[in-house]
DRENTORKOL-3810 file (N, C-alpha, C; in nm, 4 decimals):
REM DRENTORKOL-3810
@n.u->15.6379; n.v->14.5654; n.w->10.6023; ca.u->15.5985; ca.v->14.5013; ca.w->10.7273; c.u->15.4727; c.v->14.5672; c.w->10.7835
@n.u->15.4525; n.v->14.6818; n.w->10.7537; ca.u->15.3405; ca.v->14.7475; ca.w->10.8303; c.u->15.1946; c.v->14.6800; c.w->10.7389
@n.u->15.1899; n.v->14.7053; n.w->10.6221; ca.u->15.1150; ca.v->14.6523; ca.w->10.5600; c.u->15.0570; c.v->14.5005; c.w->10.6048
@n.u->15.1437; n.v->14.4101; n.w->10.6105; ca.u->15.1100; ca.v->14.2604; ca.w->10.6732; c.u->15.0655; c.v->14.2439; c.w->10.8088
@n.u->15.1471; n.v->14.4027; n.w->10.9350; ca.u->15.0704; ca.v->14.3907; ca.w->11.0518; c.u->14.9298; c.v->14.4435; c.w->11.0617
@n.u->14.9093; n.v->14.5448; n.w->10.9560; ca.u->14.7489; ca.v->14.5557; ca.w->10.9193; c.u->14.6552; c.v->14.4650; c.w->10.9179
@n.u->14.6962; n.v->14.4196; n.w->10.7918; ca.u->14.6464; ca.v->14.2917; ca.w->10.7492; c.u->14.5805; c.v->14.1750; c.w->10.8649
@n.u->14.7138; n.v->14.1659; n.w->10.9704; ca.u->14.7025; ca.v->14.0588; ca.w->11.0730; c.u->14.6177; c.v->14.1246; c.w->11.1809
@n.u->14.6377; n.v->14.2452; n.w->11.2113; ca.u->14.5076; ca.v->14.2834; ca.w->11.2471; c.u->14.3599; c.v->14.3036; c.w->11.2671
@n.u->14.3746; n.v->14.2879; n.w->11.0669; ca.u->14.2416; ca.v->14.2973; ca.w->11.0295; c.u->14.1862; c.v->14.1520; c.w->11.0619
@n.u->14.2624; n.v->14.0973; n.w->11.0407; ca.u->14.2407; ca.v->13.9201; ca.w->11.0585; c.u->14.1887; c.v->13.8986; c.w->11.1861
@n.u->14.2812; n.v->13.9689; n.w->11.2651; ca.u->14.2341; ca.v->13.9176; ca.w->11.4048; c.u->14.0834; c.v->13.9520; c.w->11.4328
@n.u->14.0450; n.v->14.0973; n.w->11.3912; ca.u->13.9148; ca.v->14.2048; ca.w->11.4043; c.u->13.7728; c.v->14.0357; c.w->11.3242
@n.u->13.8567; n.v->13.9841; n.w->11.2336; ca.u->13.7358; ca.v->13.9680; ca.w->11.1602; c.u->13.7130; c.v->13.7870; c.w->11.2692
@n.u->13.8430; n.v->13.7383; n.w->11.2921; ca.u->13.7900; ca.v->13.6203; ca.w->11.3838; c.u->13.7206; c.v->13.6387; c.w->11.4899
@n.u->13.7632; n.v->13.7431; n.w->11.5481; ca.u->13.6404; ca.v->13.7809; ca.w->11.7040; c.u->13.5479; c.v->13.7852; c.w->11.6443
@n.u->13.5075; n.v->13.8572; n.w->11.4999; ca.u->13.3699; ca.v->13.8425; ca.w->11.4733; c.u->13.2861; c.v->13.7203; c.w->11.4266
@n.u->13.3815; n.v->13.6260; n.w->11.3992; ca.u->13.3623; ca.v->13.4927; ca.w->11.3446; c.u->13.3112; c.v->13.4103; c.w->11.4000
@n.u->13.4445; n.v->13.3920; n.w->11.5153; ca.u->13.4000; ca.v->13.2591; ca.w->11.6515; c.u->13.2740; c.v->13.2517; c.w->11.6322
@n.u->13.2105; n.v->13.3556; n.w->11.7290; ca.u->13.0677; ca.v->13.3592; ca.w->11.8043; c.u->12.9912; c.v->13.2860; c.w->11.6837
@n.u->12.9810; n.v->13.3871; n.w->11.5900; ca.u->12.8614; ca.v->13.3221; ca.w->11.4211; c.u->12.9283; c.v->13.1780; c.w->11.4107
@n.u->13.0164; n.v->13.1365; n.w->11.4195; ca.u->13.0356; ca.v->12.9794; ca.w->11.4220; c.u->12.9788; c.v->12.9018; c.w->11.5423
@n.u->12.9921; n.v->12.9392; n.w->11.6240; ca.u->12.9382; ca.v->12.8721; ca.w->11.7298; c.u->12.7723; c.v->12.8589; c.w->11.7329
@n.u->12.7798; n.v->13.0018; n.w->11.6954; ca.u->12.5992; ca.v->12.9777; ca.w->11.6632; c.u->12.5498; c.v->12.9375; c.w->11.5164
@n.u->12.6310; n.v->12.8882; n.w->11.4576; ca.u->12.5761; ca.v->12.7973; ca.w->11.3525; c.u->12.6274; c.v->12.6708; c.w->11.4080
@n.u->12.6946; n.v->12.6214; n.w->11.4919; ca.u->12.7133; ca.v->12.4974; ca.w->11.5068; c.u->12.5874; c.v->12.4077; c.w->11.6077
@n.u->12.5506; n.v->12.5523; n.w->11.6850; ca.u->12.4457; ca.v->12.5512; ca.w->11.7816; c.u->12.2403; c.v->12.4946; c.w->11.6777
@n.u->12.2707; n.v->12.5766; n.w->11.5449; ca.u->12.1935; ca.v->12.5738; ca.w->11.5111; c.u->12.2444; c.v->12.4683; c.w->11.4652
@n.u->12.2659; n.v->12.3746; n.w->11.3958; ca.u->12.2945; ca.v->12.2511; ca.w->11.3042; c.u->12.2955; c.v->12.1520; c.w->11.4180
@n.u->12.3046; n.v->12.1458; n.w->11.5566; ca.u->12.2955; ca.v->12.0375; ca.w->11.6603; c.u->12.0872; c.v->12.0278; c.w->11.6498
@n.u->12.0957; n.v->12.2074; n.w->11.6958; ca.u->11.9257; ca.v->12.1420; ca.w->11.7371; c.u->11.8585; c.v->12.0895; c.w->11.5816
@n.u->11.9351; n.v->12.1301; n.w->11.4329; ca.u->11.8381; ca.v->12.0721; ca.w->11.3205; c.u->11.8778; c.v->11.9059; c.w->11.3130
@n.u->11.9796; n.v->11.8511; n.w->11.4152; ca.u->11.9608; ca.v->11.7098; ca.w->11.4220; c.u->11.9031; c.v->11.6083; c.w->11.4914
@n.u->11.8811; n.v->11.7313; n.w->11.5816; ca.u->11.8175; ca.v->11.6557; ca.w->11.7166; c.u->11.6669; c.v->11.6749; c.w->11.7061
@n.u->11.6307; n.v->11.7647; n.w->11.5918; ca.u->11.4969; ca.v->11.7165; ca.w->11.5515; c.u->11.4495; c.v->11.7022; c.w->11.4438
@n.u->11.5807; n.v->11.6055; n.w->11.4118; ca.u->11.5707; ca.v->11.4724; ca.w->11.2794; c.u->11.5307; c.v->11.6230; c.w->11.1442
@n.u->11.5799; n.v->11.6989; n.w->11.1622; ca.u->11.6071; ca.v->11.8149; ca.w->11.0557; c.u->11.7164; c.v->11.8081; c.w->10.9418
@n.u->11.7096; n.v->11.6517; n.w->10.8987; ca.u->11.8366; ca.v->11.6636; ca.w->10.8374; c.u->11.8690; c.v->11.7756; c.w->10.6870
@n.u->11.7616; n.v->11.8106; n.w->10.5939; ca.u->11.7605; ca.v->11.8944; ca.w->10.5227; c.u->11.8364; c.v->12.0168; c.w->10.5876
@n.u->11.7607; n.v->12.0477; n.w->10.6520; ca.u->11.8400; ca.v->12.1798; ca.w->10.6921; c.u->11.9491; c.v->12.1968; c.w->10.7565
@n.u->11.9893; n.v->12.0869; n.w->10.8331; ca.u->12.1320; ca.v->12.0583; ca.w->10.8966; c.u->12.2584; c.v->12.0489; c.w->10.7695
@n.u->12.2051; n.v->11.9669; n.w->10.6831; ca.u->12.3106; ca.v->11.9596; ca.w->10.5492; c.u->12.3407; c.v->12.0653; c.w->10.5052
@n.u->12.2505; n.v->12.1413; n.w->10.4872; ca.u->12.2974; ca.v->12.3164; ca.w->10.4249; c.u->12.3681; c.v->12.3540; c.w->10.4931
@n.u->12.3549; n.v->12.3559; n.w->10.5801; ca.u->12.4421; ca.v->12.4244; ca.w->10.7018; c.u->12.5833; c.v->12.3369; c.w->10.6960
@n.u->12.6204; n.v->12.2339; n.w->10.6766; ca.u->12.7441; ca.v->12.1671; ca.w->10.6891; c.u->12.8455; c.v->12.2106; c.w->10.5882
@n.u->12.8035; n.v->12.2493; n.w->10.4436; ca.u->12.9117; ca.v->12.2973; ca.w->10.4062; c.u->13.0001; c.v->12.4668; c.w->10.4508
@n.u->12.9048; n.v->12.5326; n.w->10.5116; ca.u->12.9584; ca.v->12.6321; ca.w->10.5717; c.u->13.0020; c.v->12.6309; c.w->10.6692
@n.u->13.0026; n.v->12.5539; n.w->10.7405; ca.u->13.0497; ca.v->12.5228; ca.w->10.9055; c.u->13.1598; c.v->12.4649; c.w->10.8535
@n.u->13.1940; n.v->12.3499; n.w->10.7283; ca.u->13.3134; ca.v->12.3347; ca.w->10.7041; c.u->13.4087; c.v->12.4238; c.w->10.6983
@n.u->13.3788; n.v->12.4512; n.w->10.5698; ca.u->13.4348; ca.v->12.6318; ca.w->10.5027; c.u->13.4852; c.v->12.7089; c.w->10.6385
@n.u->13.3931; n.v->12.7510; n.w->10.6901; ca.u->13.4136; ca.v->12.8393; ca.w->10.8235; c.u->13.5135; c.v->12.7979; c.w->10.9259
@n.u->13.5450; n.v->12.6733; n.w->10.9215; ca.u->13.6144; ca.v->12.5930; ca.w->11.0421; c.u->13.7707; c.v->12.6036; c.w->10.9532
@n.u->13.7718; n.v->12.5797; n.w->10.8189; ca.u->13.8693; ca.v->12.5053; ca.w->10.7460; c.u->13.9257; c.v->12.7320; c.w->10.7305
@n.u->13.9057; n.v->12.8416; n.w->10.7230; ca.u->13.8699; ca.v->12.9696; ca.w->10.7267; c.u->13.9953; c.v->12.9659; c.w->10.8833
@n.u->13.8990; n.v->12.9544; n.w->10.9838; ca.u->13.9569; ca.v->12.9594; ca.w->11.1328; c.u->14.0694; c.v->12.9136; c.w->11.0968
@n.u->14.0913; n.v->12.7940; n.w->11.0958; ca.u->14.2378; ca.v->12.7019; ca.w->11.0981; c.u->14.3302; c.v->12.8166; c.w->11.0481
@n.u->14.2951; n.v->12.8905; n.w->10.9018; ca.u->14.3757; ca.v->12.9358; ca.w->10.8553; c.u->14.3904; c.v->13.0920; c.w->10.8663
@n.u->14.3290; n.v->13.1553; n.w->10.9423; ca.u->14.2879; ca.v->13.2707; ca.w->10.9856; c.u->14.4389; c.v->13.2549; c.w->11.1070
@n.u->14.3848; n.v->13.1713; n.w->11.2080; ca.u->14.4708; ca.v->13.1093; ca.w->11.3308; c.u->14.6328; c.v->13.1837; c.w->11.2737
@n.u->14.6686; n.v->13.0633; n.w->11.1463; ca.u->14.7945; ca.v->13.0281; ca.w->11.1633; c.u->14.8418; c.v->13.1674; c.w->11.0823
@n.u->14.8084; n.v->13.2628; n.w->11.0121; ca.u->14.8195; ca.v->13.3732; ca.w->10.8952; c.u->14.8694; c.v->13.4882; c.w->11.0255
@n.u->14.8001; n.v->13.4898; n.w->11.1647; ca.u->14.7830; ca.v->13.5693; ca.w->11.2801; c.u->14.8807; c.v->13.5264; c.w->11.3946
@n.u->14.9426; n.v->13.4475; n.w->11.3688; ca.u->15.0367; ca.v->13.3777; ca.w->11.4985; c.u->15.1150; c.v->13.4887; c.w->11.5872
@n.u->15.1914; n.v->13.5418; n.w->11.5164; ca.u->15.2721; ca.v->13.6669; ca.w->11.5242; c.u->15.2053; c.v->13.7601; c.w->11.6363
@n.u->15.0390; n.v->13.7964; n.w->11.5978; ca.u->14.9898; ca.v->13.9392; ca.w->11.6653; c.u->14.9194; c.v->13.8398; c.w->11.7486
@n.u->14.9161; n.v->13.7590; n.w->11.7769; ca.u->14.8099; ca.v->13.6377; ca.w->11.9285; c.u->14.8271; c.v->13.7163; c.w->12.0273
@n.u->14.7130; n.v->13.7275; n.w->12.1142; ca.u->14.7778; ca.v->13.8210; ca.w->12.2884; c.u->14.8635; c.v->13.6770; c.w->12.3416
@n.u->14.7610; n.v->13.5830; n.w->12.2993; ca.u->14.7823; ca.v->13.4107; ca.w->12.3865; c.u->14.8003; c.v->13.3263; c.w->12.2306
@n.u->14.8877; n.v->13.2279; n.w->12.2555; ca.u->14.9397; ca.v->13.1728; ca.w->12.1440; c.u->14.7950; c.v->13.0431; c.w->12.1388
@n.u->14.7647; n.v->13.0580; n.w->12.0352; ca.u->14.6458; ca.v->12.9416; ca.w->11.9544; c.u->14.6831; c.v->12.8668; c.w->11.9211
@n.u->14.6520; n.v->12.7062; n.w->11.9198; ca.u->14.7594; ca.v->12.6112; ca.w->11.8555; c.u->14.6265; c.v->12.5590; c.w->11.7576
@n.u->14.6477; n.v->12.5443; n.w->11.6447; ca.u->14.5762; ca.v->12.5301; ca.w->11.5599; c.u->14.5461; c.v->12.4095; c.w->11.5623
@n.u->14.6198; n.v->12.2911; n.w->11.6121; ca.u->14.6470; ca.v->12.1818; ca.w->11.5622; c.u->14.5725; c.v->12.1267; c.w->11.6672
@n.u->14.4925; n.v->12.1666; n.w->11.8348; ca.u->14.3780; ca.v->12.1380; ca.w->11.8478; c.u->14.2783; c.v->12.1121; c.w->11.7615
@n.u->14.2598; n.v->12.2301; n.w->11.7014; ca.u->14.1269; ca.v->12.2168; ca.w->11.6062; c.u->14.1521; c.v->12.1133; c.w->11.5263
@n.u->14.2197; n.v->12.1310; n.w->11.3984; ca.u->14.2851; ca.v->12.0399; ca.w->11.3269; c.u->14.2337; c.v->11.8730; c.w->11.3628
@n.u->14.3150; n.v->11.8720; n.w->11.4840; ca.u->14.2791; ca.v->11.7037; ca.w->11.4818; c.u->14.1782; c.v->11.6461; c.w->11.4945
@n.u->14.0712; n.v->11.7406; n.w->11.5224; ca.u->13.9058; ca.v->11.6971; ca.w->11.5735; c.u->13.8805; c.v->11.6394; c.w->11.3962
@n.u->13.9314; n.v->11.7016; n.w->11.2888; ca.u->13.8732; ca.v->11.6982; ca.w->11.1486; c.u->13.8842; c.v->11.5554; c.w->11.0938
@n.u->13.9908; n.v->11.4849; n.w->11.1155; ca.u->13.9251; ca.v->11.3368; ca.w->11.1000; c.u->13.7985; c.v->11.2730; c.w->11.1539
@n.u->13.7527; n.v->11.2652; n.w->11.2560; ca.u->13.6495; ca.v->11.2368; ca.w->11.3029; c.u->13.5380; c.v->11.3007; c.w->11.1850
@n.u->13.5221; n.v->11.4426; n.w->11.1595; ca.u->13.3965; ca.v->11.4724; ca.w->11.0993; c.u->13.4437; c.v->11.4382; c.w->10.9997
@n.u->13.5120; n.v->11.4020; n.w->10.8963; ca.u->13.5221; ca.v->11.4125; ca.w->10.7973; c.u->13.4794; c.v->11.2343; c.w->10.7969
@n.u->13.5302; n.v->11.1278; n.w->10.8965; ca.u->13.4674; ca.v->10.9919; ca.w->10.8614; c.u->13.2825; c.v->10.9784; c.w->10.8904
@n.u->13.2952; n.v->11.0697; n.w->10.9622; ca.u->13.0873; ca.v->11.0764; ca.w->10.9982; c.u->13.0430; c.v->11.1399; c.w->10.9577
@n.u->13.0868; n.v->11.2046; n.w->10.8266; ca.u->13.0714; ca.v->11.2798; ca.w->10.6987; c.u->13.0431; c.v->11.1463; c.w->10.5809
@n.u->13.1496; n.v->11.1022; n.w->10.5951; ca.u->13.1126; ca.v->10.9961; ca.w->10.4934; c.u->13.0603; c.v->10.9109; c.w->10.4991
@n.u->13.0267; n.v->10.8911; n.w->10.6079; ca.u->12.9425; ca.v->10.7675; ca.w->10.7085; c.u->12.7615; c.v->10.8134; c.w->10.6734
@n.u->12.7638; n.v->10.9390; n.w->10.6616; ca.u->12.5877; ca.v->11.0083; ca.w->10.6912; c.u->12.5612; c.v->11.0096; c.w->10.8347
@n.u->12.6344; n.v->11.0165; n.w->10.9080; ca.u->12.6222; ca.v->11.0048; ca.w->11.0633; c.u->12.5946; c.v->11.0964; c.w->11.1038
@n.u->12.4620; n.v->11.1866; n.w->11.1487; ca.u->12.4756; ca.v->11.3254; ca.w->11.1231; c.u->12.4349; c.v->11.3464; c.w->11.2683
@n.u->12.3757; n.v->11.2317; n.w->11.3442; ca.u->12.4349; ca.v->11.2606; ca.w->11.5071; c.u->12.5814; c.v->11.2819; c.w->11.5358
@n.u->12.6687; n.v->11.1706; n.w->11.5011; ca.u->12.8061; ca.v->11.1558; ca.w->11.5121; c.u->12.8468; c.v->11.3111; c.w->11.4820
@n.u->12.8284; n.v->11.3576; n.w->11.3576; ca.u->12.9093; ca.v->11.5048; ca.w->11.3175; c.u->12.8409; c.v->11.5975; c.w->11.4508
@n.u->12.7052; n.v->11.6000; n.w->11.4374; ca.u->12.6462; ca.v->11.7353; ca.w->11.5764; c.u->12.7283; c.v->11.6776; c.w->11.7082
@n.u->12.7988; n.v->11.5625; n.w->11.6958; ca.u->12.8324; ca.v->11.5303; ca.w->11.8190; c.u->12.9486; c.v->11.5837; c.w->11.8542
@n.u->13.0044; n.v->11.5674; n.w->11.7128; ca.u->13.1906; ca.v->11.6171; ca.w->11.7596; c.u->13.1664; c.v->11.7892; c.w->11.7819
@n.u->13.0819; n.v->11.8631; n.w->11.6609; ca.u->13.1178; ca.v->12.0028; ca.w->11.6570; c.u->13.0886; c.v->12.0204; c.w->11.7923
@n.u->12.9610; n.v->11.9804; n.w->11.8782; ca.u->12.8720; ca.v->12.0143; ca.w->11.9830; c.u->12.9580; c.v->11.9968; c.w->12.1124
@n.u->13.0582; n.v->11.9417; n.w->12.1081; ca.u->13.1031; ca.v->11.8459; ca.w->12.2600; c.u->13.2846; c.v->11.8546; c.w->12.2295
@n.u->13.3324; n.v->11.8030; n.w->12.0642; ca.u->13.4680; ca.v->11.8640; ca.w->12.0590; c.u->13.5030; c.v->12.0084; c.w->12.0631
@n.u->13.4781; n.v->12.0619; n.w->11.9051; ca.u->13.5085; ca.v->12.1512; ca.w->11.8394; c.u->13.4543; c.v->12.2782; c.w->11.9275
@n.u->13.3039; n.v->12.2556; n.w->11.9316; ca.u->13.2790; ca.v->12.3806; ca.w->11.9971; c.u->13.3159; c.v->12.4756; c.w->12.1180
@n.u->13.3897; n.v->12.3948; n.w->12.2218; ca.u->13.4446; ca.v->12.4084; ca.w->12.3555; c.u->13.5692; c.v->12.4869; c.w->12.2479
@n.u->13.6482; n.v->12.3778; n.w->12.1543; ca.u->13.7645; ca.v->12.4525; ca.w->12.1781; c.u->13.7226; c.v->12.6462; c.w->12.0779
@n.u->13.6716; n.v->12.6439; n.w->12.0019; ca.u->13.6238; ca.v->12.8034; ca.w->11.9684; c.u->13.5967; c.v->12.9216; c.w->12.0492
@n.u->13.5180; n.v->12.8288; n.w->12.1606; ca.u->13.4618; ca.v->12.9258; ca.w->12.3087; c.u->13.6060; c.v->12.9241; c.w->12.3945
@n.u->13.6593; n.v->12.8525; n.w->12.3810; ca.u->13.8286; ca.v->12.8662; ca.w->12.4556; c.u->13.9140; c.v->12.9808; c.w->12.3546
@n.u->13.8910; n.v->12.9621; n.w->12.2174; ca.u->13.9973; ca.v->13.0678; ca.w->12.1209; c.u->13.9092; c.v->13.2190; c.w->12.1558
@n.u->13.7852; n.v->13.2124; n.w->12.1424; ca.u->13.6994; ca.v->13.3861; ca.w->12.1667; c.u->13.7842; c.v->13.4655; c.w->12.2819
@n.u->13.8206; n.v->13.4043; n.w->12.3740; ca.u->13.8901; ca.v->13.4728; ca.w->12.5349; c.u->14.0271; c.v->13.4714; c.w->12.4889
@n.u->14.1169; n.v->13.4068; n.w->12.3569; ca.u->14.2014; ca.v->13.4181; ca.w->12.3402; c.u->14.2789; c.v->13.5362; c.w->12.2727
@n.u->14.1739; n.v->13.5455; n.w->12.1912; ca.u->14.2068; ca.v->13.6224; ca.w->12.0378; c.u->14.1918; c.v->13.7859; c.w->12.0646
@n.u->14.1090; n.v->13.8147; n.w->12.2244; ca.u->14.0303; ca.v->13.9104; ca.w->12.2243; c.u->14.1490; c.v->14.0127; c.w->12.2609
END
């Protein structure tokens, strides 16, 4: 058991360090759409996936050591949306959800996790 509360520790140490670098890549991938940057916005989308799909599972691995309980399944449900304006090429639509859904709720988990 001590070993796994390490572990969940370490987990927790490495999401505080996470949030923020997500947020500021989500920050950066809004302004590379908003000035029609789509090259460089695409690079950036598979790591913001990764990174988001990371959180989810970071979240639920850490439940146990939470100061404040995280419900994952906020995040979670925002992922239909990007995943249809993903397939769409909608790449306002995606800066729209991370920028206005997703991102609020990350800046809500940073005050959580801390």
């Amino acid at each position: 058991m001590k070993e796994q509360e390490t572990l969940m520790k370490e987990t927790i140490e490495e999401i505080n360090i996470y949030l923020p670098k997500m947020i500021q890549g989500i920050e950066i991938f809004v302004e590379h759409v908003m000035q029609a940057r789509e090259k460089e916005a695409q690079k950036l989308l598979a790591n913001i996936f990764e990174g988001l799909e990371w959180i989810v599972q970071a979240v639920l691995l850490t439940r146990e050591m939470q100061p404040e309980n995280i419900k994952e399944q906020e995040l979670v449900e925002k992922f239909p949306l990007l995943i249809d304006a993903y397939e769409n090429k909608d790449f306002v639509l995606i800066s729209d959800v991370l920028d206005y859904e997703i991102k609020p709720i990350l800046e809500k988990w940073i005050h959580r996790v801390h």
